[in-house]
C-alpha positions as CSV (number, residue, x, y, z in Angstrom):
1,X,26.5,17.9,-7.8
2,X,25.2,20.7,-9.4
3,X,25.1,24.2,-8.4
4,X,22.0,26.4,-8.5
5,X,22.1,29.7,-11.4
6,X,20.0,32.1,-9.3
7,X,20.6,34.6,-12.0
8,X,19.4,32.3,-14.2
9,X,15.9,31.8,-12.5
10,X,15.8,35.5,-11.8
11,X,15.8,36.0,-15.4
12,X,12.9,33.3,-16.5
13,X,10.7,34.6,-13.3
14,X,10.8,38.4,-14.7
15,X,9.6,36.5,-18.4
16,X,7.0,34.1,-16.7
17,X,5.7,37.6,-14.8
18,X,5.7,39.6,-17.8
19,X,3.9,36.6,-19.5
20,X,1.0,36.7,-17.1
21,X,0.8,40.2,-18.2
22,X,2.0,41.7,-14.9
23,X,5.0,44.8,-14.6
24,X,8.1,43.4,-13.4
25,X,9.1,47.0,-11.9
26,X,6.1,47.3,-10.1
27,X,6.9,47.8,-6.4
28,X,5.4,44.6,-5.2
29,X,7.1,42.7,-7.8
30,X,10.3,44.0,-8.1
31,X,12.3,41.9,-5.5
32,X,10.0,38.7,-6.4
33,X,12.7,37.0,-8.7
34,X,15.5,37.3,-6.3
35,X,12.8,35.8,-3.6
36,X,12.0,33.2,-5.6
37,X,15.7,32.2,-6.7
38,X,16.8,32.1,-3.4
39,X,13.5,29.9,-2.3
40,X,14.3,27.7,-5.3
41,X,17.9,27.5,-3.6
42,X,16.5,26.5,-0.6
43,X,13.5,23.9,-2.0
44,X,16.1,22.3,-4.1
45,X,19.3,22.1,-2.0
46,X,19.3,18.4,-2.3
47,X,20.6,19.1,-5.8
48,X,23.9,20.3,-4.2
49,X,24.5,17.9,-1.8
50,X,26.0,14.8,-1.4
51,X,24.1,12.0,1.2
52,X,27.0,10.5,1.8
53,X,27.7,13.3,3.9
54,X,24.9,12.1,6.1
55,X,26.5,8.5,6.9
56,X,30.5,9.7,7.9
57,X,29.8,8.6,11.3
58,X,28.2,5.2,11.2
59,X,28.3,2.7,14.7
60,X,29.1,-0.7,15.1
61,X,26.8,-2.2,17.6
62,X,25.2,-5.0,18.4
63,X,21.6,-4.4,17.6
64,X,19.2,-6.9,16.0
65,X,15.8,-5.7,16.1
66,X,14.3,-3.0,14.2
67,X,15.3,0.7,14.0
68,X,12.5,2.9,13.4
69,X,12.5,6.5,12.8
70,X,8.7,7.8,12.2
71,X,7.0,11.3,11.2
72,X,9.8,12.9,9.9
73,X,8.8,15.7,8.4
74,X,9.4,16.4,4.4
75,X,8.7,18.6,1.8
76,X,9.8,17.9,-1.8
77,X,8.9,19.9,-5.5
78,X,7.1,17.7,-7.8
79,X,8.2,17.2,-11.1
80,X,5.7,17.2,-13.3
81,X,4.3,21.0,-12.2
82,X,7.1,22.2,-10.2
83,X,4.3,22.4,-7.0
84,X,5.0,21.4,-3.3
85,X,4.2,18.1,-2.0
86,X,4.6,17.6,1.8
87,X,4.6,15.0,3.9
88,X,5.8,12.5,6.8
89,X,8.4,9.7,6.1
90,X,8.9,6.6,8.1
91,X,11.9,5.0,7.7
92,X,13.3,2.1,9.2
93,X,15.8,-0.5,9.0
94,X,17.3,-3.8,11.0
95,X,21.0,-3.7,11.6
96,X,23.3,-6.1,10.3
97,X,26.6,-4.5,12.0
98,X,26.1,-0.9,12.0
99,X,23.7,1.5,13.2
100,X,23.4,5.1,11.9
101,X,22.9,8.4,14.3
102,X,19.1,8.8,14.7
103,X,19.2,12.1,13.0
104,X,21.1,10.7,10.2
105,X,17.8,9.3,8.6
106,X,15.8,12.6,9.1
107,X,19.0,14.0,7.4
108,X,18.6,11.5,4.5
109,X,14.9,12.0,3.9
110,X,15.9,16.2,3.6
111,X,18.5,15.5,1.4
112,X,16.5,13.2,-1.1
113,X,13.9,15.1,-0.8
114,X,14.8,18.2,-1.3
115,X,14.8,17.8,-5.7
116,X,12.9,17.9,-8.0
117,X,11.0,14.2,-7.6
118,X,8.0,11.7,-7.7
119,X,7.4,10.8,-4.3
120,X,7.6,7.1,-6.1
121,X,11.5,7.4,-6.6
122,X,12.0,9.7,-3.7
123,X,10.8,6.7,-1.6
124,X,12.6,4.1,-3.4
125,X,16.0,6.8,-3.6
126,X,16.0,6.7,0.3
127,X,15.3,2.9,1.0
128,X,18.2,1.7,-1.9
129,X,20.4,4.5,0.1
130,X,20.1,3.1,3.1
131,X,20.3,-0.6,1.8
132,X,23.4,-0.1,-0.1
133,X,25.5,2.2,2.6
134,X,24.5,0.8,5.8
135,X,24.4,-2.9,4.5
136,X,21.2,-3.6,7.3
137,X,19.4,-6.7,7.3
138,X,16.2,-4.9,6.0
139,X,15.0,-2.0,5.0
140,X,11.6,-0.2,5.1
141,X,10.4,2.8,4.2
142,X,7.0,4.7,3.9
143,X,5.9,8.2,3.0
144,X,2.7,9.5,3.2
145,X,2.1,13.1,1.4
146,X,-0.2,15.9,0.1
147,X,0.4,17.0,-3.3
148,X,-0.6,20.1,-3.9
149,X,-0.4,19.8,-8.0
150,X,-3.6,17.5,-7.0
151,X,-5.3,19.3,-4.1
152,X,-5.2,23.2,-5.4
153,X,-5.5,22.8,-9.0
154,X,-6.3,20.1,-11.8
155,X,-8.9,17.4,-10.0
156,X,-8.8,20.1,-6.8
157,X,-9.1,17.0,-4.2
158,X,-7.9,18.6,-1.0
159,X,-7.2,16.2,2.2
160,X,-6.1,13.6,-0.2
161,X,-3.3,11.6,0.9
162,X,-0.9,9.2,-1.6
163,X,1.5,6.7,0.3
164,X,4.3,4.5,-0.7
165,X,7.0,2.7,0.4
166,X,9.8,0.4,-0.5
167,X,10.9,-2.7,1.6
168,X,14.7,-4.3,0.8
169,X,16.2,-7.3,2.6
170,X,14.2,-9.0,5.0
171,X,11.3,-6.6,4.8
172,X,10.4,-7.8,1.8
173,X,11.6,-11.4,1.6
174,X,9.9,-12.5,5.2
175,X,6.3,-11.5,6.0
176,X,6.3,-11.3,9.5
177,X,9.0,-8.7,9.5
178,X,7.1,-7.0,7.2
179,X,4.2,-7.2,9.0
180,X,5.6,-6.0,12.3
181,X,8.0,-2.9,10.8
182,X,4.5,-1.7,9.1
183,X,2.2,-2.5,12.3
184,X,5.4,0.0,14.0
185,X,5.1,2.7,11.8
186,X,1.5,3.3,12.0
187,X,0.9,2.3,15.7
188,X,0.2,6.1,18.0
């Protein structure tokens, strides 16, 4: 995994300010690149770490209906303009053999997240994650965000919301299961 150059970022935020015609010594300013290295640091994490770290401690059980773990909380960096989105993922799966600590998948989300991403491959990143490590029956996953590259600049459509999801296993080979893992994530 690859480690963050604060210095690096320091360095292009004192020429992005000086290209908006602002004074990098100005007192306001003067501490801005450090800030914003270390929040890049911090926003992008996931760059540094491994999610494997997140399933060391996997259970056998015997468990054969649905595990769901809804509203998790999530905030990612969009590609394209290097604005926020943020959101709530939903992320389920049915156990073959194993089942994963519940804060595990909250864990996972954070750690895919937390690139540079399209909320398309960020969904489908955490859902083939899952799928290939835990070895479930079935995976689903939804996320449902606010992009703020949409809603504060460009079309300017606040309150807009864009979901997706990925379904593996028998989420997306059987309807009924995919009905009834959906119909759980968006019941109150």
């Amino acid at each position: 995994m690859s480690k963050i150059d604060s210095k690096k970022i320091e360095n292009a935020i004192k020429d992005i300010l000086k290209a908006v015609g602002e004074d990098v010594g100005r007192e306001g300013l003067k501490s801005t690149p450090k800030r914003v290295a270390a929040m890049y640091a911090e926003l992008l994490a996931g760059n540094t770490q491994d999610p494997k770290e997140c399933i060391k401690s996997v259970f056998r059980e015997k468990c054969d209906e649905i595990v769901l773990l809804r509203d998790i909380p999530f905030y990612s960096i969009c590609e394209h303009h290097m604005m926020p989105f943020i959101g709530k993922a939903h992320v389920a799966y049915l156990p073959d053999k194993y089942v994963l600590g519940v804060s595990k998948l909250a864990r996972i989300v954070d750690c895919f997240a937390r690139r540079l991403q399209v909320q398309e491959r960020l969904t489908a990143q955490i859902a083939d994650f899952l799928n290939e490590n835990l070895k479930p029956q079935g995976v689903a996953v939804v996320l449902e965000a606010s992009h703020s590259c949409m809603t504060i600049r460009g079309i300017k459509k606040p309150g807009s919301v864009m979901v997706t999801s990925a379904l593996r296993g028998t989420f997306k080979k059987d309807p009924r299961s995919r009905a009834e893992v959906l119909s759980l994530m968006h019941s109150s």
